[in-house]
ROLO-95532 format. One record per residue (C-alpha): residue in one letter; y, x, z. Coordinates in steps of 0.25 Angstrom, whole numbers, plus 2048, in hexadecimal, padded with zeros to 3 digits. Each point is the difference from the previous one (the first is absolute). Layout:
// ROLO-95532
aYXZ;...
END
This chain:
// ROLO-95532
xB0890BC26;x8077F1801;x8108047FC;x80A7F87FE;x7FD7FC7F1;x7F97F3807;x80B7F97FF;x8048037F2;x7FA7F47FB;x8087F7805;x80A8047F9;x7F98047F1;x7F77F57FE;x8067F3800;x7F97F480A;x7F880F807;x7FE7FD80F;x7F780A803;x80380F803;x7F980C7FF;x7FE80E7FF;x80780D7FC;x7F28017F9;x7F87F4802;x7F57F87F8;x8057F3806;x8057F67F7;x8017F27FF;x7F37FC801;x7F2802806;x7F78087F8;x7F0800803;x7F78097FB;x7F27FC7FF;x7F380C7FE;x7F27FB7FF;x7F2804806;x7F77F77FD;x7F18017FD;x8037F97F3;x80A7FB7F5;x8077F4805;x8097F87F8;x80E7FD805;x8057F27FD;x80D7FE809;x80680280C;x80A7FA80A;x80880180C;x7FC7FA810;x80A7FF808;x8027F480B;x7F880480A;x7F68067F8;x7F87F47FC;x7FA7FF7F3;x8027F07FA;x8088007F4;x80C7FC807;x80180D807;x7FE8097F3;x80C8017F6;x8028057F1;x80E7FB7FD;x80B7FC808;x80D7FB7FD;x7FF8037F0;x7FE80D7FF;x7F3808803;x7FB80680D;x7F38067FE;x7FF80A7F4;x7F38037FC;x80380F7F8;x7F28027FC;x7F3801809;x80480B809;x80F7FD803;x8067F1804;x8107FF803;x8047F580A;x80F7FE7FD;x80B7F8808;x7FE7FA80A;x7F7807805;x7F97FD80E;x80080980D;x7F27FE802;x7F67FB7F5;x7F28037FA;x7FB8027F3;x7F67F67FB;x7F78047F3;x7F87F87F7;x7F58077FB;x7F57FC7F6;x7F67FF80B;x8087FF80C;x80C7FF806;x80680B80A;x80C801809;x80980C805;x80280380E;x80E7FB806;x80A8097F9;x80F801805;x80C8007FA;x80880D804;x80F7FB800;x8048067F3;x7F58007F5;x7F2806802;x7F38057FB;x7F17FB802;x7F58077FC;x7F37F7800;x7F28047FF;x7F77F57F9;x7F0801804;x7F47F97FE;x8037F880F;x810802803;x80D8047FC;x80480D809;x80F804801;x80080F7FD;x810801800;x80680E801;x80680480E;x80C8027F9;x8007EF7F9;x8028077F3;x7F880A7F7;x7FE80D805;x8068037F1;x80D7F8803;x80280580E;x7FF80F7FC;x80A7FD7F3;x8097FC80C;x7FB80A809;x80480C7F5;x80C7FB7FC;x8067FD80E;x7FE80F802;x8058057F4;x80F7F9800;x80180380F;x7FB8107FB;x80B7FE7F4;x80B7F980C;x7FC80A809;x80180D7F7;x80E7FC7FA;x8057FF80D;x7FA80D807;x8048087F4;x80F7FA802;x7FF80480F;x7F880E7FE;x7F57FC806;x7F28077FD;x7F87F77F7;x7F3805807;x8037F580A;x7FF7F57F5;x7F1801804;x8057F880C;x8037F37F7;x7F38007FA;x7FA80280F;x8087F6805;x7FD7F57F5;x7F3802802;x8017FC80D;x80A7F57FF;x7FC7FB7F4;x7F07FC803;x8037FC80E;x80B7F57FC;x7F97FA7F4;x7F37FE809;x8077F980A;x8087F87F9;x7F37FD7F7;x7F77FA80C;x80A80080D;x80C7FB7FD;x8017FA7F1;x8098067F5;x80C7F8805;x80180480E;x7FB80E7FF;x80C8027F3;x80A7FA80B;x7FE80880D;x7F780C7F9;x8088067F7;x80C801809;x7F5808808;x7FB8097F8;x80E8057FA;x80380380F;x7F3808801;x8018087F3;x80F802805;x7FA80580D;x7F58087FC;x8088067F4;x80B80580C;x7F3807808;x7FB8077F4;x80D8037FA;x80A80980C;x80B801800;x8027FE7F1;x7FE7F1804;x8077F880A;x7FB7F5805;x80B7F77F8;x7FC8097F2;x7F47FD802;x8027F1803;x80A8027F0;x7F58077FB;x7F67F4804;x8087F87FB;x8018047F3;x7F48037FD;x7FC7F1805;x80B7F97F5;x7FC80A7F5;x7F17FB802;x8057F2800;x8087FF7F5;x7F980A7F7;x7F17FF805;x7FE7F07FE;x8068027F2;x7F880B7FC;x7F17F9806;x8037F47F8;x7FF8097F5;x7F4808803;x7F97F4808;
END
């Protein structure tokens, strides 16, 4: 789940505005990933970005700004749109035969994740749920869950607590976890749902680990507990995805 960790970049990566997760995919940039079903072999010659009120003169459609590059073109099925990237756009491509253009995509707050489905006739937006591959949100997913396990078994050992009830972290994240990146992903945006969410859920886990857990836990061991497990996510989950991601 979203931990503290998102704000670690601003103090690691120099010139760094955005925040993110304890283990996230969103880095500075927007990534586009780009599958093909079409009826025939079509040649890709370039592509660009709409973005002032979704009109197509050249005016509207940008390659460069300010020196440095914003569109990326990785290779035929990925393109990177790098800073400044704008809240809402289209992807325009230029086929041989044709020229195709996304549906309006949006800009999450941090950095996202399109999946675009090319056709013979249109571009379909096939994104994930989650605004990140399902790989990438389970690599956050599983190790959320295994430092808060790691947090929580130190602790209960400490406090002789049986470590049967360590099947409550992993119900609980699987609860808390799913739930906040969804509605961060398509309600709220990454920004605001980091802000007031995470606050939230570390009250919710506190509160459900109190239930599950009496009278080994009080209500303000359980908000330590909580806690702890959120900064040790934080810290140590972001580091460890940018590893593995």
């Amino acid at each position: 789940m979203y931990k503290f960790l998102r704000l670690l970049p601003l103090f690691l990566v120099p010139g760094s505005y955005q925040a993110f997760a304890d283990a996230t995919p969103f880095k500075d940039n927007e990534n586009i990933e780009i599958t093909y079903k079409t009826s025939g072999i079509i040649r890709f010659d370039s592509c660009g970005i709409i973005y002032r009120n979704f009109e197509t003169n050249k005016n509207d459609t940008f390659f460069h700004c300010k020196g440095y590059e914003c569109l990326v073109v990785i290779n035929m099925n990925k393109i990177r749109v790098v800073r400044p990237i704008p809240d809402d756009f289209r992807v325009i491509f230029y086929f041989n035969n044709k020229i195709l253009i996304s549906p309006p995509l949006n800009q999450n707050g941090l950095n996202s994740y399109h999946h675009l489905l090319v056709t013979d006739a249109e571009i379909k937006d096939i994104t994930p749920i989650f605004k990140t591959t399902y790989t990438n949100y389970l690599i956050a997913l599983l190790v959320t869950i295994m430092l808060e396990l790691l947090v929580a078994f130190i602790y209960f050992r400490r406090h002789k607590i049986q470590l049967i009830n360590l099947r409550y972290i992993i119900y609980i994240n699987l609860l808390t976890h799913p739930l906040l990146w969804i509605i961060s992903a398509n309600v709220t945006g990454f920004t605001i749902g980091n802000l007031i969410g995470e606050p939230i859920v570390l009250l919710i886990e506190a509160f459900m680990l109190y239930r599950f857990i009496i009278p080994k836990l009080t209500i303000k061991k359980s908000v330590w507990l909580s806690f702890q497990m959120n900064v040790a996510s934080f810290i140590l989950g972001g580091s460890i995805y940018f590893l593995v991601a």
